[in-house]
C-alpha positions as CSV (number, residue, x, y, z in Angstrom):
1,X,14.4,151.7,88.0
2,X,15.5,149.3,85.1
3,X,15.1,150.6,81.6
4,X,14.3,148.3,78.5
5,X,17.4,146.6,77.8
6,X,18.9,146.2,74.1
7,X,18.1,142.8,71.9
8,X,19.8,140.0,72.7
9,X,21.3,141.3,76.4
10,X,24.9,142.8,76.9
11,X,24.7,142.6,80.9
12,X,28.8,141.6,82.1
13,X,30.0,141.2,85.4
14,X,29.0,143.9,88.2
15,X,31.3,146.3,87.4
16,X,33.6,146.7,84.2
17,X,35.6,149.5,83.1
18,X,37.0,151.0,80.0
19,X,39.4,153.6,78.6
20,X,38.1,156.0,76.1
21,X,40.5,158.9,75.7
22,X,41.0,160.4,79.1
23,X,37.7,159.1,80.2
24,X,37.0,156.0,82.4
25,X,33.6,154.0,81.7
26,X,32.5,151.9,84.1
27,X,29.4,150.0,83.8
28,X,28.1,146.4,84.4
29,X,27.6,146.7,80.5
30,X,29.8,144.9,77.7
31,X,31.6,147.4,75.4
32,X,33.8,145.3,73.4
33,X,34.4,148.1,71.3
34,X,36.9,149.8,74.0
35,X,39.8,148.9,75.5
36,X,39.8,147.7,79.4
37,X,41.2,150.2,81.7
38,X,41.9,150.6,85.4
39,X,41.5,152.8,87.9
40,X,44.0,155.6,88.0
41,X,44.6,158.7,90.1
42,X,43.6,161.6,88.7
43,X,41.2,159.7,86.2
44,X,37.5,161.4,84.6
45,X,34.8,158.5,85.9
46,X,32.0,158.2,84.2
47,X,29.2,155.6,85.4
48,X,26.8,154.3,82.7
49,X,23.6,152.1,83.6
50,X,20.9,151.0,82.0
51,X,17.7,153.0,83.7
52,X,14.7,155.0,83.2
53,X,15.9,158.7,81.9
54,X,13.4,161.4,83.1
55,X,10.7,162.3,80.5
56,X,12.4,166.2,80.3
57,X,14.9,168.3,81.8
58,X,13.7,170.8,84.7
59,X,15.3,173.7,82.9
60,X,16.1,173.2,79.4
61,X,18.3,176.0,78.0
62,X,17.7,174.1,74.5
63,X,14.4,172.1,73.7
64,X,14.0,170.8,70.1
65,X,12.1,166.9,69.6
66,X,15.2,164.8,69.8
67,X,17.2,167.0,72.7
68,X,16.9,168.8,75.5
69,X,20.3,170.7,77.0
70,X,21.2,173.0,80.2
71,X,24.4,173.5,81.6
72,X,24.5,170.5,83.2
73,X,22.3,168.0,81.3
74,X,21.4,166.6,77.8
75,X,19.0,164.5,77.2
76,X,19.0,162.7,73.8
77,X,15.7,160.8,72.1
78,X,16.7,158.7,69.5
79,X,13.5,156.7,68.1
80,X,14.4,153.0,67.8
81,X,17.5,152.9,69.8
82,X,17.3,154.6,73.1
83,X,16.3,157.6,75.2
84,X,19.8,159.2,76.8
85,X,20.1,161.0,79.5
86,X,23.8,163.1,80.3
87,X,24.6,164.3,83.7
88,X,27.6,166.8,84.7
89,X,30.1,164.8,82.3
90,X,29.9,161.8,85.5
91,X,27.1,159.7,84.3
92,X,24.9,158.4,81.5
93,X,21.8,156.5,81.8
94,X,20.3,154.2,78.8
95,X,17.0,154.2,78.4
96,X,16.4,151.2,75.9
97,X,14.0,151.2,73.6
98,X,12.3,147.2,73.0
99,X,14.3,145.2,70.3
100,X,17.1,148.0,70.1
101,X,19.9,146.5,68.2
102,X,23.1,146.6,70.9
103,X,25.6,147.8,68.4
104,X,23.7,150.9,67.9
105,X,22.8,151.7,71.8
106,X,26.8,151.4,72.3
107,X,28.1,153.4,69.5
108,X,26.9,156.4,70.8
109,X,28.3,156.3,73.8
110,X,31.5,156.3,71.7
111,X,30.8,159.6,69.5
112,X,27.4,161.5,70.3
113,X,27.6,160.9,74.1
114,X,31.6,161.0,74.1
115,X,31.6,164.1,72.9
116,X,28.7,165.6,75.4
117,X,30.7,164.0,78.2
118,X,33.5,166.4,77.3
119,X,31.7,169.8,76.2
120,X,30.5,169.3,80.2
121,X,34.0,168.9,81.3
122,X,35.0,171.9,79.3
123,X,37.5,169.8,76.9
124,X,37.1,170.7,73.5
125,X,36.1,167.7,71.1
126,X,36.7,168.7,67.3
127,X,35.7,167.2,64.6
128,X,39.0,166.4,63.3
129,X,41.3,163.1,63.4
130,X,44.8,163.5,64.2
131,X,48.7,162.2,63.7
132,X,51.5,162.7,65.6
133,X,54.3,164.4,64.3
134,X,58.1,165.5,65.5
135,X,56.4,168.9,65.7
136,X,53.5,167.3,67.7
137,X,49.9,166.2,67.2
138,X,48.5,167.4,63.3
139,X,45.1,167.7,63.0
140,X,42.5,167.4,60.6
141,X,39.3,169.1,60.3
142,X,36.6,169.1,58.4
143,X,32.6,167.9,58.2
144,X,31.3,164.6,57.5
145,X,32.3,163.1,54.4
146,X,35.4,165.1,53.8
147,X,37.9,162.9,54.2
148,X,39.3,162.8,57.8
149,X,39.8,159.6,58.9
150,X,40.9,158.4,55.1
151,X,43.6,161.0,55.3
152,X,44.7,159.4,58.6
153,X,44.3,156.0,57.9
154,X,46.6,156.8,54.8
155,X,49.2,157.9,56.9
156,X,49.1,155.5,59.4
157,X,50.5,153.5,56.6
158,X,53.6,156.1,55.9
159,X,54.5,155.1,59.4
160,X,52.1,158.1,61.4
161,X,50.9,157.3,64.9
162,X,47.0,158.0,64.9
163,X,45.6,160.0,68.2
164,X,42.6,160.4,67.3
165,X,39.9,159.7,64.8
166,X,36.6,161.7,64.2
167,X,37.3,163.2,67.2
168,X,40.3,164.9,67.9
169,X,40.1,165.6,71.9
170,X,41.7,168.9,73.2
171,X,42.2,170.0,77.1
172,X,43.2,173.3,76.7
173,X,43.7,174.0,80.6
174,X,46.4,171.7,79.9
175,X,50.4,172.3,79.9
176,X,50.8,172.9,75.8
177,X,52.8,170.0,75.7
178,X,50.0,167.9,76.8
179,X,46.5,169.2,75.7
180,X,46.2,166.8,72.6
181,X,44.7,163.8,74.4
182,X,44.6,160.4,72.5
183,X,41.5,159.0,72.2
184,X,40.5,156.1,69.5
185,X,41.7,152.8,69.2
186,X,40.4,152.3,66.0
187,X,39.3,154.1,62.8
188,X,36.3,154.4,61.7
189,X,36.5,153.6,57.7
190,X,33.9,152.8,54.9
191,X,34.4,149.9,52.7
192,X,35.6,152.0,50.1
193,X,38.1,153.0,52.0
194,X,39.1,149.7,53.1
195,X,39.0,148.6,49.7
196,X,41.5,151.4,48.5
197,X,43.7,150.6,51.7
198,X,43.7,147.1,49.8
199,X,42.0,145.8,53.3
200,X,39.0,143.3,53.8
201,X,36.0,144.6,55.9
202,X,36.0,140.8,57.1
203,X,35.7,140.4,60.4
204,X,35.4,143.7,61.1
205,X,33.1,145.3,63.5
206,X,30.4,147.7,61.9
207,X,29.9,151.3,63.5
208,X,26.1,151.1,63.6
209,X,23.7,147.8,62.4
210,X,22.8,149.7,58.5
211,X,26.0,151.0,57.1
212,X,29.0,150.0,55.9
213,X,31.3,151.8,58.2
214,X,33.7,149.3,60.1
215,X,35.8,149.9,63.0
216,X,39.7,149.4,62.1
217,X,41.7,148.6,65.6
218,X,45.0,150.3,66.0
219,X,47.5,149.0,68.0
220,X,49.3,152.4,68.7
221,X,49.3,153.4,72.4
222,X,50.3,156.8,72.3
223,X,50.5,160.1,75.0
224,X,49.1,163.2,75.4
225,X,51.5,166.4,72.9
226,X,50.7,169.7,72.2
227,X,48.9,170.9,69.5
228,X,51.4,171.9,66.3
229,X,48.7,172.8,63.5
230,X,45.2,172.0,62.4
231,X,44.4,171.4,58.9
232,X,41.2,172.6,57.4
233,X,40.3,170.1,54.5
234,X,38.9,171.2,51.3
235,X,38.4,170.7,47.8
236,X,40.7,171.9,44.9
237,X,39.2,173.7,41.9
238,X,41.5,172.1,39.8
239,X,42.3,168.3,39.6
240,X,46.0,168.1,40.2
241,X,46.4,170.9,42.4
242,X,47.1,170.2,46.3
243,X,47.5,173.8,48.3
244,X,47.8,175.1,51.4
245,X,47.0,178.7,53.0
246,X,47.8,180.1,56.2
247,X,44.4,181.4,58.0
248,X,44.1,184.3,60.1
249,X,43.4,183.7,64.3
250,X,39.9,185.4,63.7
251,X,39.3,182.7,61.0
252,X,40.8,179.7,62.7
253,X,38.6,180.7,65.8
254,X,35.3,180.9,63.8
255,X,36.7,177.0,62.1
256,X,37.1,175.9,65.2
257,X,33.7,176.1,66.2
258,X,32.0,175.1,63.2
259,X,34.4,172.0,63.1
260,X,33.6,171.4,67.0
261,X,32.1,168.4,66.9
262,X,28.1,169.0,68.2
263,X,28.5,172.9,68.1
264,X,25.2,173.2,67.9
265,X,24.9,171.9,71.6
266,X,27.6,175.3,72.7
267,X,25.5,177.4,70.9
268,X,21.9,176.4,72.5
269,X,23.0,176.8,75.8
270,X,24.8,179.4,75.5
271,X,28.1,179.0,75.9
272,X,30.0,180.4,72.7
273,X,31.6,183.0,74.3
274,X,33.6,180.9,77.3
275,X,34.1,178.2,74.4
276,X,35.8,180.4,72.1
277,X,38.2,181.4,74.9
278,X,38.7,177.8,75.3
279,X,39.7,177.8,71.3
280,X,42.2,180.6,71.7
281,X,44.0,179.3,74.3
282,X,44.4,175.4,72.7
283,X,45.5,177.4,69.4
284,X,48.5,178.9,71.3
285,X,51.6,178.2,69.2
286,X,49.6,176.0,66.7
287,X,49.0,177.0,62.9
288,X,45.8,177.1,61.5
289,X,46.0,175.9,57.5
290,X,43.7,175.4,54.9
291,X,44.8,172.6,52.7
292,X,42.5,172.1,49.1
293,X,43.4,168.8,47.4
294,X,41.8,166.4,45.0
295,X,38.9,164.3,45.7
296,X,39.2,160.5,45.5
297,X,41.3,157.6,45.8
298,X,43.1,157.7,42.7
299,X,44.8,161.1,43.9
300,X,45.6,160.3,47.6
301,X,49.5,159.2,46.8
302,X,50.2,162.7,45.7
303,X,47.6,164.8,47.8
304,X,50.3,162.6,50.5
305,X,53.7,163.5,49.5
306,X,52.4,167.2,49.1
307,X,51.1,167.1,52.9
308,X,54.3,165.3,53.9
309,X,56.5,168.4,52.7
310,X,54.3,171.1,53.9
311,X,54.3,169.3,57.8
312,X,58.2,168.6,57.0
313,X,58.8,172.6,55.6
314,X,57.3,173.6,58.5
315,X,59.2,171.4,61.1
């Protein structure tokens, strides 16, 4: 069955596909947003169609009003935008609510979706954005608002590759040398941000139809690297001071779940215990820091060149 499709029509030629970290959309849909990709051996397919998605799951391990989750399933009700339903990491159907604005119905199949699409494959998705190193990928964790993808974009400007932004993808059934897997093409900045980074939000494309979050295209194909150290990002008590601690495995675990991105889904269906196996064995021969800097703009030059010497110290 067709489902309601999004204001002003985004229907492309029969089949389209694009690359979105180690995934494969295809879908008659238009995703501008992404990258065009081709089929490759070895390659994660998922299919995405506009359709009807089923009123509730069979057997919900998770029920609350705007989800439902199982082992195998999500299902997502987002008034005003769409109803979506998740199968077995291999498929998502878009159930359109009338008038949805497009840009909205897509960007979740770039963060919300995205990231269910690989708690079913068993890759861990943190909530981190990452640069490549000489010592590998160095990620940055922390929760909304705390200065991830600033940090990043920052560096990108020192001459860092960016892997990943808001999501920092991990496979950790992967070689160590590989189970970093690059996923955005772009950043995902507010117009402050821009505006520090001296940039123009002009001709930019927004994240979701109210806000002013843009989407900042990199041009920086990179590879799959191992995993050298995750940053946990805080705020320093005083001013001028940038630090850095070493944490503990038992702490970095417990981090690494809060700063999964959706933990909430692992932990309402069950799943923390396999999932924190799944942490231990990506943190294997990465370091675990907690870095407290300034807050703001006017302090990001030096909250830099301190971060610069600790990742160079520590070569």
């Amino acid at each position: 069955m067709q489902g309601n499709a999004p204001s002003g029509g985004w229907r492309g030629p029969p089949l389209n596909s694009y690359r979105i970290g180690p995934l494969l959309y295809v879908t008659d849909l238009l995703l501008p947003e992404l990258l065009p990709g081709t089929a490759q051996a070895g390659d994660r397919t998922v299919s995405i169609r506009l359709g009807k998605a089923p009123a509730k799951l069979s057997a919900p391990l998770a029920t609350v009003e705007s989800y439902e989750a199982n082992d195998k399933e999500f299902l997502l009700r987002l008034p005003g935008v769409a109803t979506y339903y998740v199968r077995d990491g291999v498929e998502i159907v878009i159930d359109c609510e009338a008038g949805a604005p497009e840009l909205d119905v897509r960007s979740y199949l770039m963060g919300n979706l995205f990231a269910v699409l690989c708690h079913q494959r068993g890759l861990l998705p943190l909530h981190a954005s990452a640069i490549a190193t000489p010592r590998g990928a160095v990620a940055f964790l922390g929760t909304s608002g705390a200065g991830k993808s600033s940090m990043v974009a920052f560096l990108s400007r020192r001459g860092y590759r960016v892997l990943a932004d808001d999501i920092c993808l991990i496979d950790p059934a992967a070689p160590q040398h590989q189970r970093v897997l690059p996923v955005a093409p772009w950043l995902k900045l507010w117009s402050t941000t821009l505006e520090a980074m001296g940039e123009s939000s002009h001709g930019l494309s927004r994240i979701f139809s109210d806000d002013e979050k843009y989407r900042y295209a990199l041009q920086q194909p990179a590879v799959p690297t191992r995993l050298a150290e995750l940053i946990l990002l805080g705020r320093a008590e005083s001013p001028a001071e940038v630090s850095f601690e070493r944490l503990a495995p038992a702490h970095a675990l417990h981090a690494m779940l809060d700063l999964t991105y959706q933990s909430w889904l692992v932990r309402a269906i069950g799943r923390t215990e396999s999932y924190f196996l799944r942490c231990g064995q990506a943190l294997e021969g990465a370091r675990v820091t907690r870095m407290r800097r300034p807050w703001g703009f006017d302090a990001m030059e030096a909250t830099l060149t301190a971060l610069e010497a600790h990742i160079n110290a520590n070569g």
